[in-house]
C-alpha positions in Angstrom: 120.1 72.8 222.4 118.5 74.1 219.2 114.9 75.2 219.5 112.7 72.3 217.9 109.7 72.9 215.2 106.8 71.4 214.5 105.0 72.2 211.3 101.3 70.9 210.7 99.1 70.7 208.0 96.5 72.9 208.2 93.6 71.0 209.9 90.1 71.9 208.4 88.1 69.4 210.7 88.8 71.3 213.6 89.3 69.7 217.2 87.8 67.1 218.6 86.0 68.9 221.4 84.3 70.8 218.9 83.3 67.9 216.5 81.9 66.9 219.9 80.3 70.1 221.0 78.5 70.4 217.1 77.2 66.8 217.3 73.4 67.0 216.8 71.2 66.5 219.9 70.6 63.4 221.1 72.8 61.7 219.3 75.7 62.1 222.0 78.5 60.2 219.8 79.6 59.7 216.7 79.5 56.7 214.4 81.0 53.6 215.5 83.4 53.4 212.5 84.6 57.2 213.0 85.3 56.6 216.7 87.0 53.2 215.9 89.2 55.1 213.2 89.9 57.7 215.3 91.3 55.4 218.6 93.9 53.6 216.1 95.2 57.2 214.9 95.2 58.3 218.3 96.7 55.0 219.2 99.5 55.0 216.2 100.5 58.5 217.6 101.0 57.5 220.8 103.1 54.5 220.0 105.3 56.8 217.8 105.6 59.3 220.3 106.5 57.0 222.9 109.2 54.7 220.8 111.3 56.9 219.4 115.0 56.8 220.0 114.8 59.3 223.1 110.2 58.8 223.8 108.2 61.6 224.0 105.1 62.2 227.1 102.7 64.4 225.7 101.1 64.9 229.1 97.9 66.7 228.0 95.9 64.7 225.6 92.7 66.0 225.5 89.8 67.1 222.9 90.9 70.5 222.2 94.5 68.9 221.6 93.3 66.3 219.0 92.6 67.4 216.0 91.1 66.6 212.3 91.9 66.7 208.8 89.2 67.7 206.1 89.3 63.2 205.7 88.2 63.2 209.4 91.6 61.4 210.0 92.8 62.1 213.9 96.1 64.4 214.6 98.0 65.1 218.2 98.5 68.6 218.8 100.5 71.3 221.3 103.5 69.7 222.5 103.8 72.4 225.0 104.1 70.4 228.1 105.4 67.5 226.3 109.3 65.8 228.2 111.6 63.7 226.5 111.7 60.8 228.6 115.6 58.7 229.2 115.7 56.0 231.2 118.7 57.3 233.7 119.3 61.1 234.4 123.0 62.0 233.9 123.9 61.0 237.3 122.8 57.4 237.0 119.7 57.6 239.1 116.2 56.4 237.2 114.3 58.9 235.9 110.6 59.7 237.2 108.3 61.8 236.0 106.4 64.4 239.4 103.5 66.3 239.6 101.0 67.2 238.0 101.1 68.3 234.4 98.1 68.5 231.8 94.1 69.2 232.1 93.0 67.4 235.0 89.8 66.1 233.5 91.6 64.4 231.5 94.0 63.0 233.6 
C-alpha cells in the first residue's frame, strides 16, 4: 500500500483546452494532421492504461487533462480519480464500476 508517483516531463505546449481556446478566429480546429496525430497518442495512452497487468480508468479525460510537449506530441494527465480495475473483488463477485466520476461534459 505504498503511495504511487507519477513524474512528468515538463510540458511546454500547454493543455489542450488552451491550444483550443488560443486557436485564431474562425478557424475553429486545428490541422487535420495535428488532430490525427493527436487521436493516436491519445489512443496509445488509453490502450496502455487499460492493459496493463492490473488496467487503469482514468475517468476524467478532458482538455484541460491532455496535455502537449514543445513537439505538439499529446500527454494524459491527473490521475486523481483514476481506479485500478480487477476483474473479481476479493470475495469473488465481478467488479463494477458506480456513479458518476469525472467532468460531465465530457462524459
Amino acid at each position: 500500500n505504498e503511495p504511487l508517483l507519477i513524474l512528468s516531463e515538463f510540458m511546454e505546449g500547454g493543455s489542450l483546452e488552451d491550444r483550443f481556446n488560443n486557436l485564431p478566429n474562425g478557424s475553429g480546429r486545428p490541422p487535420l494532421k495535428v488532430a490525427l496525430r493527436w487521436i493516436m497518442d491519445l489512443s496509445r495512452a488509453v490502450c496502455f492504461l487499460h492493459n496493463c497487468t492490473t488496467p487503469i480508468i482514468h475517468r476524467d479525460l478532458k482538455p484541460a487533462n491532455l496535455l502537449l510537449t514543445a513537439e505538439d506530441h499529446l500527454k494524459v494527465s491527473d490521475f486523481g480519480l483514476c481506479k485500478t480495475l480487477h476483474k473479481v473483488r476479493e470475495d469473488g463477485t465481478p467488479y463494477q464500476m458506480t456513479g458518476d466520476t469525472g467532468t460531465r461534459r465530457y462524459m
